[in-house]
N, C-alpha and C positions, 0 to 999 in steps of 0.2 A: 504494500500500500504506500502509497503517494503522501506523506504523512509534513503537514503544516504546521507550524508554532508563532504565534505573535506575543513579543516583548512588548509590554505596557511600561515606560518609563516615565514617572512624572516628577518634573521640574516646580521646587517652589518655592517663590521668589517674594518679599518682603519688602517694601517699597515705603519708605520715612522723606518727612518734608519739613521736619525740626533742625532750623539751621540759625548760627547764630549762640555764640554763649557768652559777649559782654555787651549790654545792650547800651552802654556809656560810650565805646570806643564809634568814630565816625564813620570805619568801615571793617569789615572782618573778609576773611575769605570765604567765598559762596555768596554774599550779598548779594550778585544780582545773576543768573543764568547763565550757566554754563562757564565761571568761575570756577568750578572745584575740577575743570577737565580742560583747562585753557593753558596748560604748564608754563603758569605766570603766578608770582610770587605777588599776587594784588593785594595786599592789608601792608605787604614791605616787613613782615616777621621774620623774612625768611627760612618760610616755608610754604610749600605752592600743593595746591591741588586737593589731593588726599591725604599727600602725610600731614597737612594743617590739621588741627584739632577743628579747625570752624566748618571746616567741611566733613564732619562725621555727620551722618545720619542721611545727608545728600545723596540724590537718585543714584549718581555717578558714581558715588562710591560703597555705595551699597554691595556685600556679599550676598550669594543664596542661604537661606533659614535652611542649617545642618538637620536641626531639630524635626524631624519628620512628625514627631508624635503632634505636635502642634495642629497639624491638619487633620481633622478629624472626618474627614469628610472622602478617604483615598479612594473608597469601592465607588464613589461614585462615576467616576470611569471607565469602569469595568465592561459596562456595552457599548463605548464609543466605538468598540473595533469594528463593528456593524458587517464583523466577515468579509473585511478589507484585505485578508489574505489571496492566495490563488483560486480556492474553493468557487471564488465567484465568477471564475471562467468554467468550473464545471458543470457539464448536462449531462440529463438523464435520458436515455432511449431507449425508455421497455417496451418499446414497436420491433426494436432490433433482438429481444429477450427469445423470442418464441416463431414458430416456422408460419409458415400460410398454411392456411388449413387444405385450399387444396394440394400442396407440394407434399404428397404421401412419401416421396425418394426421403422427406426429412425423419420418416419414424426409424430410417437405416443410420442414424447417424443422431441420434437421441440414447441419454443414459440416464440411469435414476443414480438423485442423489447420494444414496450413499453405497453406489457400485461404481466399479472403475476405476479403482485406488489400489487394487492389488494382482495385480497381473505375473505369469510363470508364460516364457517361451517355449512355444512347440517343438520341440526337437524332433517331432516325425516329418514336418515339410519346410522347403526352401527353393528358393528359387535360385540357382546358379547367377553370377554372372549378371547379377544386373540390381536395381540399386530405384529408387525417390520412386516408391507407393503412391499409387495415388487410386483410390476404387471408388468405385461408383456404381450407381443401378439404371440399368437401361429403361428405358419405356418401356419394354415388355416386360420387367422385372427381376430379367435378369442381371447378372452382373458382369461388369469389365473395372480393367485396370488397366490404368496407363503408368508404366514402367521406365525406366533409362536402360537400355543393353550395355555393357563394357565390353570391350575387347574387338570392338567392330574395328574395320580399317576404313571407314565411309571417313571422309572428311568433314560429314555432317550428319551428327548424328540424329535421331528423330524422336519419337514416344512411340513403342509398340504396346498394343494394344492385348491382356491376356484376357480371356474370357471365362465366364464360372456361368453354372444355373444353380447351384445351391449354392454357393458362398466357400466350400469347401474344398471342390478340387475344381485347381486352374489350368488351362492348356490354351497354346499361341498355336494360330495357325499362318504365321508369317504376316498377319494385319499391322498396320500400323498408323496411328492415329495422330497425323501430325507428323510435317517433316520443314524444316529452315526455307529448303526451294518450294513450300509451298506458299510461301508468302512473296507474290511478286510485286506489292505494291510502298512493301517497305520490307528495310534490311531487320533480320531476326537472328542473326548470328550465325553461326556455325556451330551450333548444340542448342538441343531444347531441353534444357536440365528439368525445371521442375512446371506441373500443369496442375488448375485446379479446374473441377467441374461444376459449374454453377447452373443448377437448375433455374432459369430464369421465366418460365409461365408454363403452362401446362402444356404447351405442343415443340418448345425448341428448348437445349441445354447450348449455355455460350462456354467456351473451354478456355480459361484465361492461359498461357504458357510464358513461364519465363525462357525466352530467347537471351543465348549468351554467344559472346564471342571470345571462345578461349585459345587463345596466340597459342598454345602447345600441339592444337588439329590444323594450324595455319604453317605448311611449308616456308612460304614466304617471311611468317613474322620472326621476331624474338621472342622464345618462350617467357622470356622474362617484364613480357610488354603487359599492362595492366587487362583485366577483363572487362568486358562488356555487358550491360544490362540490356534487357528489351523486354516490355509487356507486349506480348501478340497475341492474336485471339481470332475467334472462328467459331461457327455454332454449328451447331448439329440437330437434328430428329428422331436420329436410329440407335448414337450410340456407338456408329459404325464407320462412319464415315465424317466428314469436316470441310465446312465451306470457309474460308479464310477471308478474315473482312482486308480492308486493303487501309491498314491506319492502327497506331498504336494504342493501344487500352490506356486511357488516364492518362495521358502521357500529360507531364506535369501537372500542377495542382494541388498537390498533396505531396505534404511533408518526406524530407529526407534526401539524399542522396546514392547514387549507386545502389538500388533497393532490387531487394528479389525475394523470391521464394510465395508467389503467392497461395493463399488459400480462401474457400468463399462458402456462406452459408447462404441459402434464401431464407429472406426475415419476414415480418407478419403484414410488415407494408408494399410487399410485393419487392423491394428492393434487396441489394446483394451487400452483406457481412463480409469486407476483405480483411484480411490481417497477411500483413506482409513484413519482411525484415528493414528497415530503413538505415540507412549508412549500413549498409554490410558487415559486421564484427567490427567498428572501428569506434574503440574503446575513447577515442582521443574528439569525437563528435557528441555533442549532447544528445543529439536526434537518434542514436543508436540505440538500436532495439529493435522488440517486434512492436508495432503499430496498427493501425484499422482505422477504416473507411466504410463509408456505406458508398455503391453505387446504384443508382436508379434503374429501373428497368428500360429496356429501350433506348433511352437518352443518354444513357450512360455517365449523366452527371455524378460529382463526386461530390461528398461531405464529409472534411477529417472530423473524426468521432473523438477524439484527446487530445488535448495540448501536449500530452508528457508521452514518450515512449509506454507502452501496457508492462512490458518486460525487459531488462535491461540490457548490455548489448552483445553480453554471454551466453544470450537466450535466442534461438532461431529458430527455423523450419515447423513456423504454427500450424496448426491444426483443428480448429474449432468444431465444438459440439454445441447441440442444445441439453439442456438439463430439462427433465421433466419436473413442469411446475414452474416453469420461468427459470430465464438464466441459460451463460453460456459457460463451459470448461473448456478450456485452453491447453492440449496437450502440447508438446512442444521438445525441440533438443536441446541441453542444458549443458555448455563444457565447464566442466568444472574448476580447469586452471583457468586464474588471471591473467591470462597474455593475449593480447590482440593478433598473435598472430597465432594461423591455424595448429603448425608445430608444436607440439607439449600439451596438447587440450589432450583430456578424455572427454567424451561427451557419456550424453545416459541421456531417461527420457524424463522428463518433468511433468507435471500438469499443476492447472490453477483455475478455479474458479471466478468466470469474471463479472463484476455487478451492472448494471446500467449505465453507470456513469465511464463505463469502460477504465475503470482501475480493477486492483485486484484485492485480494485478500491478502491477511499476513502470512499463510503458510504457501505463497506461491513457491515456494524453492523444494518442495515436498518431490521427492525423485522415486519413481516407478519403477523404470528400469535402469539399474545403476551399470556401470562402467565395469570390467572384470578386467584391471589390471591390464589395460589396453591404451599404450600410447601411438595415438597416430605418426608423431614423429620419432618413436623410439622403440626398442628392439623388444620390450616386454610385451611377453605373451599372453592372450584374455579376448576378450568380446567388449566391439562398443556397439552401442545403438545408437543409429539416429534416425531422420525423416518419418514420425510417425505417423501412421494413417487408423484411423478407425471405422469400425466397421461391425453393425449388430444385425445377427440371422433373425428372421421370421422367428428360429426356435428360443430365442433370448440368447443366445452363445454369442457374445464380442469377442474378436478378433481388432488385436492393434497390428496392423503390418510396419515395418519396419526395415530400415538397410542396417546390415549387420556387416560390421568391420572385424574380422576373425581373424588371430596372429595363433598360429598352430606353435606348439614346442617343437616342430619339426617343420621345415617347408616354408613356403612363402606364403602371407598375408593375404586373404581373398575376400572381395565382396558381394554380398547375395544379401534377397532379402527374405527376413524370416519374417513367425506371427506368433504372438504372444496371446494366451487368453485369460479371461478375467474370470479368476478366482473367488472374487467377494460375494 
């Protein structure tokens, strides 16, 4: 939580106009205004101002009253601050709390309060070789998943698409949902890292895609040249296929820099819940962190929903739910070291409950799935997780999908994605 203090300091000042202590003499120091501050010796005693005894008690030389107890009157104060702190830039959006009633895809992506706090990974399934979950429910009701493949030699890589009918077992038939040259009316990169699927009205889903341009897939560049962001996007009917608009999602408007990693809910006013990473891990920007937006259906205007980052800027790859009964839960990756850069993090998965006013609770740092002894930058063996995805069966079974970073005591380090299920 976003947490405010105002200092009440009260100044109090005692103000005397007894001037004068030989009323025989023809003139004394202070006699006439602005005497006791004029640094002139005027009575000729030699002595000017303040340190003259005739100007004791004079405005000028008045101290503040030490004596506090004197004023007995101090609480009275006490409500001038009339919540003059930041508070007063904060609003409430319980239209963004709860789904549309007819957007039934959102009962696949709803949890009850007090499940979903204690999750144990499947060890019976995995997905090889590929990485950023992302699942969704088709129109017909079944399910897909939009994935990243590794180990391609494409110079741009795409989202392949895995498909399920129960939620349970998934298989690729070489589909693919999304590719960089599909976008011929503006540049998307040369990798589509991470996609979110935003059911936006009853007959079309819009697929938000972070488009990146990573100089390590570019022959031409230097691997060492900075990366690139891009919001692209394109809707869909079936689930199956992607019609690519020809223009950037949001493209400015809303807070942050260098920003990725979208994710989107449909809220009760028909509009779209984004949370997305702003300044990318970079510890050294205030605006760092995960953030949120509503965008509008259609028109796709935007509305920043916080002044302040939601999570701070160790915190990425959001994930939002609905809470039944109102409210949203916030799962998300959480590296545990301080350092801005990616080298020496473990990450693990986090979650946090988030109110209307889009802050969070105090126990937002509460970690799920923790870290086994896994440095991305270092030679210790263990399991991380990150990219969380969530996902609830028809039969109540949640499933969180996940990319798993696995350092064997033997062999080389490989990423795949697993799925953890919830135990509570």
């Amino acid at each position: 939580m976003i947490e405010h203090s105002l200092l009440v300091v009260s100044l109090i000042l005692v103000s005397g106009c007894t001037v004068g202590n030989d009323t025989g003499r023809k003139t004394w120091e202070g006699r006439y205004p602005g005497e006791c501050s004029d640094a002139a010796d005027n009575d000729g005693d030699g002595k000017y101002d303040c340190n003259d005894p005739d100007c004791a008690g004079a405005p000028d030389c008045a101290e503040p009253d030490t004596d506090t107890d004197t004023d007995t009157d101090t609480d009275t104060d006490t409500d001038t601050d009339t919540d003059t702190d930041t508070d007063t830039d904060v609003q409430a959006y319980p239209e963004l709390m709860t789904p549309p009633s007819w957007a039934w895809q959102m009962d696949y992506f709803t949890v009850e309060p007090d499940r979903g706090w204690v999750w144990e990974i499947d060890e019976s399934w995995e997905l090889w070789n590929a990485s950023v979950p992302q699942p969704f429910v088709k129109p017909d009701g079944t399910f897909g998943m939009l994935v990243s493949e590794l180990g391609g030699k494409s110079l741009e890589q795409p989202k392949t698409l895995y498909e399920s009918r129960d939620g349970y077992d998934w298989t690729w038939d070489g589909s693919i949902l999304g590719h960089p040259d599909d976008f011929t009316g503006v540049y998307c990169g040369n990798k589509l890292n991470d996609a979110a699927v935003w059911v936006e009205d009853q007959n079309s889903y819009r697929i938000i895609y972070e488009g990146m341009y990573e100089p390590r897939l570019d022959p031409h560049a230097d691997p060492k040249d900075p990366q690139e962001y891009f919001f692209c996007h394109g809707t869909t009917t079936d689930g199956e296929s992607m019609e690519p608009e020809d223009d950037y999602l949001y493209e400015g408007g809303f807070q942050g820099e260098n920003n990725s990693v979208p994710s989107v809910l449909s809220a009760s006013d028909n509009s779209g819940v984004v949370f997305y990473n702003g300044d990318m891990m970079d510890e050294s920007q205030a605006g760092s962190g995960i953030r949120a937006f509503a965008i509008a259906q259609h028109t796709l205007e935007i509305t920043q929903l916080a002044p302040d980052p939601i999570l701070p800027w160790n915190c990425v790859d959001p994930d939002p739910i609905f809470v039944e009964g109102g409210g949203l839960r916030l799962y998300h990756t959480m590296f545990l070291r301080q350092n801005q850069e990616y080298r020496g993090f473990e990450p693990g998965i986090g979650a946090v409950d988030v109110m209307d006013t889009f802050e969070v609770g105090d126990d937002y740092r509460q970690m799920l799935l923790s870290p086994g002894n896994c440095d991305l930058g270092g030679p210790e063996t263990g399991e991380c997780y990150l990219d969380p995805a969530y996902l609830r069966l028809p039969d109540g079974t949640m499933f969180m999908f996940v990319t798993a970073l696995t350092r064997p005591e033997h062999g080389f380090a490989y990423v795949s994605i697993k799925r953890a299920i919830a135990v509570d």
